[in-house]
N, C-alpha and C positions, 0 to 999 in steps of 0.2 A: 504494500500500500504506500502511499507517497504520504508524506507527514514534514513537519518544519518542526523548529530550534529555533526563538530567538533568542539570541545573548547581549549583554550591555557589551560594549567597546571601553577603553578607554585610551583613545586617540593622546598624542603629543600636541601642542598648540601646532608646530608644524604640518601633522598628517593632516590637522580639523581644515588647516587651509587648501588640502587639495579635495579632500570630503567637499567642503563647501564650493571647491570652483566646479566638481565631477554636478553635483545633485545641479547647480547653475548652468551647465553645459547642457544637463537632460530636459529641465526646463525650456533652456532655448529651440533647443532642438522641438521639442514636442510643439511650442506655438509655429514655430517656421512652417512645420510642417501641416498644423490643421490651419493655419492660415494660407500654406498654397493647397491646401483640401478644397477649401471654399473658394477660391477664384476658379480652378481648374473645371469645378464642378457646375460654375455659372457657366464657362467658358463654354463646358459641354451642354448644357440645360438649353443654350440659345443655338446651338448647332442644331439639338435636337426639334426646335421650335419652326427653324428659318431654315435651313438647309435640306434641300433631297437627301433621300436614304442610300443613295447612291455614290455621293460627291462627300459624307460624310468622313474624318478622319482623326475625330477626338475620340478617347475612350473615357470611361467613365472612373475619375480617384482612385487608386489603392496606395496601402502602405509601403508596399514591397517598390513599385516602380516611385514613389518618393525618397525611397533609402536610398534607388538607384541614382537621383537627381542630384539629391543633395551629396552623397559621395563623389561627383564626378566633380564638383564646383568647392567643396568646403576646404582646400588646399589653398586655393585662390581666394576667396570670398570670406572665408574662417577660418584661416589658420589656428588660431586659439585654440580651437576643438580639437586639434591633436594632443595636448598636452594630458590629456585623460586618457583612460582605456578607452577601447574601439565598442568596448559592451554599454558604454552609455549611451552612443548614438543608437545602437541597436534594439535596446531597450525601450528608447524614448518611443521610436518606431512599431515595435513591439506595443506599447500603451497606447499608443493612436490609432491602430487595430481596431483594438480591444475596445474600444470607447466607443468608435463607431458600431465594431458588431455588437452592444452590449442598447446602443439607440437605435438601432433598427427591429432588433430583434424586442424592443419595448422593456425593455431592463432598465434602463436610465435615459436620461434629459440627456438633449443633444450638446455634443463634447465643446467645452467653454477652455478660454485660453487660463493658464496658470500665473498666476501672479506670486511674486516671490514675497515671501513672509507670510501668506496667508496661504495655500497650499503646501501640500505635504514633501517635506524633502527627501528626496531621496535616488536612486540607481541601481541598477541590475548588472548580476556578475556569473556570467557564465560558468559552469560548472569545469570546464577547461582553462581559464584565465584565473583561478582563485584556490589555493589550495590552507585547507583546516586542519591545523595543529595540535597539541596538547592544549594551549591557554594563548593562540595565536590564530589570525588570519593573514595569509600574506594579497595585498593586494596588486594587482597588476600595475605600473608606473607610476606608486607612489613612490618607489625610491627613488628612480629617476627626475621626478618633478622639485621632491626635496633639496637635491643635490645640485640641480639647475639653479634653485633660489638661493643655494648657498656658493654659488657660481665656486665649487669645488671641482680642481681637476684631479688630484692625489687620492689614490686609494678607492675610488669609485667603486672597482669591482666587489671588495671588502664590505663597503657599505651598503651597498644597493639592497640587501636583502636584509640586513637589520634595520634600516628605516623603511622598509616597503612591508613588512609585518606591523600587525596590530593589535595589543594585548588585549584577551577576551575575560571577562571576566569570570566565567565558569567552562568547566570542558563541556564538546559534544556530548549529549545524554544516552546517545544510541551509539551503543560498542558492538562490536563482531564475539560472535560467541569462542572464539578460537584467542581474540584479542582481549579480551575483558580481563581488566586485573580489580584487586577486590580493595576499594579506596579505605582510606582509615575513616575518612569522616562520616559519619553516620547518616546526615543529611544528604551528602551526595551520591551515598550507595545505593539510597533508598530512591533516588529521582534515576537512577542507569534503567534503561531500557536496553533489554539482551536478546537482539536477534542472530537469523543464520548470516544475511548479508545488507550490505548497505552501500549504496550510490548516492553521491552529491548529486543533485543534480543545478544546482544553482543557489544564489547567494543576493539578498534584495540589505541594502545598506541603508538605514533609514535616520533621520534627526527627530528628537521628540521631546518638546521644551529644554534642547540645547544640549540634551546627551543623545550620544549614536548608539546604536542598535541594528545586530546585524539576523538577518533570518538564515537560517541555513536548510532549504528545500532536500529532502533525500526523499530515496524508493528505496523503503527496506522490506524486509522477509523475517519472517517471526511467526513460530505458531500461537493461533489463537488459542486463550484459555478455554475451558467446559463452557458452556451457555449456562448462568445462571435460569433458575424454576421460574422465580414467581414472574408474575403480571400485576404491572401497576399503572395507574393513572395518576398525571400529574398536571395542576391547576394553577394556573400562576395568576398573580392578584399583586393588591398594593398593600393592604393588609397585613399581609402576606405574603414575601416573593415567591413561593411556592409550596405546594400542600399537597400529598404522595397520599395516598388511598390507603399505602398499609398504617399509617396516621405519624410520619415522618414531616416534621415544617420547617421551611425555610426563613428567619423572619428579616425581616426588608430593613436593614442598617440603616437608610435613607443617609448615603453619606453626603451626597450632593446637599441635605436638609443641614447636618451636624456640622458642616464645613462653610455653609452658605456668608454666615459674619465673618468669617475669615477673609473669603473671598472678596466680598464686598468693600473692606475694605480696603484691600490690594487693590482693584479695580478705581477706588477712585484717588487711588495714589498717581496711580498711571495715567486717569485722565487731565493730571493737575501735572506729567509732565512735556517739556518743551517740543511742540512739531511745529516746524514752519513748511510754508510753499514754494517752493524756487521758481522766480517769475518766469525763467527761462523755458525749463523744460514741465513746467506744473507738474511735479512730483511733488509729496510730502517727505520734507526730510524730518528724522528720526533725531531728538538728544542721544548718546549716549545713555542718561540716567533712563530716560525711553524704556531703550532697550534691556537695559537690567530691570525695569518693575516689569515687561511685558516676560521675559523669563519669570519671575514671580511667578507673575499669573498660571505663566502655561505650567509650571512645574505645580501649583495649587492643584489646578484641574487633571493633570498628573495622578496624583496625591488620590485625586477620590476617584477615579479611574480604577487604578491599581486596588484597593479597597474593595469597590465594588465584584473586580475580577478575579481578587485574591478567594471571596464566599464563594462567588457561584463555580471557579472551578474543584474547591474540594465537594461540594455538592455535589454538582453532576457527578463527577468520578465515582464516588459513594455508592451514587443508584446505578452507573453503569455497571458499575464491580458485583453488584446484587442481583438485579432487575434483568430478566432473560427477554422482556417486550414491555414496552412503555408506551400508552396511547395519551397523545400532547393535543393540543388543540389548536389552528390556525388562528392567528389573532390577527387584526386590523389594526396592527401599533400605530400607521400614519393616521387613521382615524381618529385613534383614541388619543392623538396628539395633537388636533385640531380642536380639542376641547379645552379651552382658556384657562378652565378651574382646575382640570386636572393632568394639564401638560408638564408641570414638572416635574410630577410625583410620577408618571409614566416613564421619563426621559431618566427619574434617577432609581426606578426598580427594573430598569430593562431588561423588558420581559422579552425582547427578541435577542438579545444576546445570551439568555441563561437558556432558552430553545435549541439554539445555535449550538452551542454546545453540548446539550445533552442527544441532538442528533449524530454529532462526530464522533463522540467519545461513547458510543451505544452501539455504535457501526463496529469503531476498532475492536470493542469486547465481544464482537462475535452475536449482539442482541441485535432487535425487532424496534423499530419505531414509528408506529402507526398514528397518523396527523390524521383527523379530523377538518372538516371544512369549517371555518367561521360562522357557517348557521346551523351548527350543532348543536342542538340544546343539552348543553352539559348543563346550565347551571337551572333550567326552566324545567326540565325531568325530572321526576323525582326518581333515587336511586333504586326504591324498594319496589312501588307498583309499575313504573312507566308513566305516570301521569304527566303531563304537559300545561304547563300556566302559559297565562298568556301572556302577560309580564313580570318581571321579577326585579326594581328596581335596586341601585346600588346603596340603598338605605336602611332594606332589610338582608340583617348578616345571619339571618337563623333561615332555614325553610322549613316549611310546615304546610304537609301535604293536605290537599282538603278531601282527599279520598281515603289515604289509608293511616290519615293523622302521623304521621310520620313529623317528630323533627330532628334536624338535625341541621350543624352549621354547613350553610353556600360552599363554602370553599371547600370541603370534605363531600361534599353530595355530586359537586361537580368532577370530585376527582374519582369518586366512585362509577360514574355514568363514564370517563372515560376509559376506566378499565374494563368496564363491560363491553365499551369497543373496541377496545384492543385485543381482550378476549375472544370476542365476534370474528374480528379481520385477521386473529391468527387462526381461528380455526379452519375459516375458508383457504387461506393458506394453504394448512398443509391437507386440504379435502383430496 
């Protein structure tokens, strides 16, 4: 199965400045190219309008003959771009694909140019251009680029490979069963994943509130454990972040909630420091102090991120490790996000991230996970006769059948109804 690693970096002030010219280079690269997306594709749009089908001789955008344009010209036109690996322009190209197939195929909003400081930084590394060490990464022309800045001619060959590594802060978790040696630390032993084989297959290098982070994509081999018995249903709520049928809860830290006056305050530190406009080019330029409270902030929001990710994935794991079939429910998150009163408490129990992963991590154990549609009446059914209300508003947190007098709490009734679908849809399964 194919699985990822991500690990923290901890770059030199020198590496961080070729990290940040590389993620700068793939940014550019990626507007060049959906900006000649969109001429090319008027270019063609009015061929197709005005021109015989005969006399025609434009075709219609792709990524691949893009790669091929700009390669033939960025020697001449952008030099700069060489001073990075070749996987950034690649990549970039690679993401502009994907963006588009990702809008047509009605997945996403049609692909917007990247603005630096406010999209995601980052670059791809070929499973051939990068190789993964004990507690290092070595990357392709950073040592090169360092050695350039330090306009050093002595001893280059020497150096090239200790400034082009980058200390990782924990090893790969997935060992070769032939390679595995047994750590002292207890922590670390306990996080080794021990298969038969494992391939890199690539490496995505990312910044995230000012520290790097590197993902390391592999396809490994590993037998799967037994399939745990039971069948369960699980209900996710605000009350609540989740409510397991065998009568296991998860409850909702609300860290975004417990964090909020922290944050708030950061926030109007930052908006109290110096930006001006430069008449010239209308850009907003940035103080330096700027830039140190906007790391604030993003390491704040950081902070309850990590929180929130730290709960739900010993969760999930838990029921993955147990649970042989789990019926979830499709939720209408954008929906339920459109509602004023209750969009924060949505955005900070995120109920499609703790879904997310208990579909991945139910997969890799060898279990069943049977989704329901969004008009399933988990929580309008009663568990015991079948009965169906007509509404069930979110005010009342007890249910109480008016048929077989049944009560019981919403969020235990709901998760009850969806084990008996997951019941249902494994039995037709293995019919």
């Amino acid at each position: 199965m194919n699985t990822a690693h991500r690990i923290r970096m901890n770059p030199t002030p020198e590496q961080v400045e070729y990290l940040k010219r590389a993620c700068g280079t793939r940014r550019f690269v990626y507007n060049w190219g959906r900006e000649q997306w969109e001429k090319q594709y008027q270019a063609y749009k009015r061929e197709q309008e005005t021109t015989p089908q005969a006399q025609r001789v434009l075709k219609a955008p792709n990524a691949f003959a893009l790669k091929k344009q700009f390669n033939a010209m960025r020697h001449d036109a952008y030099p700069w771009t060489g001073e990075v690996t070749k996987c950034v322009v690649e990549g970039a190209f690679d993401d502009l694909k994907n963006a588009y197939a990702n809008f047509f195929a009605g997945r996403a909003a049609y692909p917007r140019f990247k603005k630096k400081g406010k999209s995601r930084e980052s670059f791809y590394l070929s499973n051939d251009k990068c190789t993964v060490g004990s507690h290092w990464i070595s990357i392709p022309g950073l040592g090169r680029f360092i050695l350039d800045q330090r306009h050093t001619t002595k001893d280059r060959g020497k150096l090239l490979r200790s400034l082009g590594t980058v200390n990782l802060a924990e090893k790969l978790r997935f060992v070769e069963a032939g390679k595995a040696t047994t750590p002292t630390n207890k922590r670390t032993r306990r996080k080794q994943v021990h298969c038969a084989s494992r391939k890199i297959l690539g490496a995505t290098v990312s910044c995230e509130a000012g520290q790097w982070y590197v993902s390391i994509q592999l396809e490994i081999q590993k037998e799967r454990p037994p399939t745990p018995v039971p069948v369960v249903g699980v209900d996710v709520g605000l009350t609540h972040a989740a409510v397991v049928s065998d009568g296991r809860r998860l409850q909702n830290h609300r860290p975004l909630a417990s964090h909020l006056k922290k944050l708030g305050k950061l926030q109007r530190r930052l908006s109290k420091k110096q930006k001006t406009k430069d008449p010239k080019t209308r850009r907003t330029v940035f103080s330096k102090n700027y830039e140190k409270q906007r790391r604030k902030v993003a390491r704040e929001h950081q902070k309850i991120a990590n929180i929130r990710r730290d709960v739900q994935h010993k969760f999930t794991t838990e029921l993955a490790r147990t649970c042989g079939a789990i019926g979830i429910e499709d939720l209408n998150v954008v929906g339920m996000m459109a509602n004023r009163k209750l969009s924060r408490a949505v955005a900070d129990a995120a109920m499609g991230q703790l879904l997310q992963f208990l579909q991945t991590k139910v997969a890799d154990a060898g279990g069943d996970v049977f989704i329901a549609s969004r008009w399933f009446p988990s929580t309008k059914r009663c568990s015991c006769c079948g009965h169906v209300k007509k509404r069930m508003p979110l005010k009342h947190r007890i249910y109480v059948c008016q048929v077989c007098e049944l009560v019981i709490d919403r969020d235990r009734n709901a998760a009850y109804n969806l084990a008996w679908f997951a019941t249902d849809m494994l039995r037709q399964l293995h019919a």
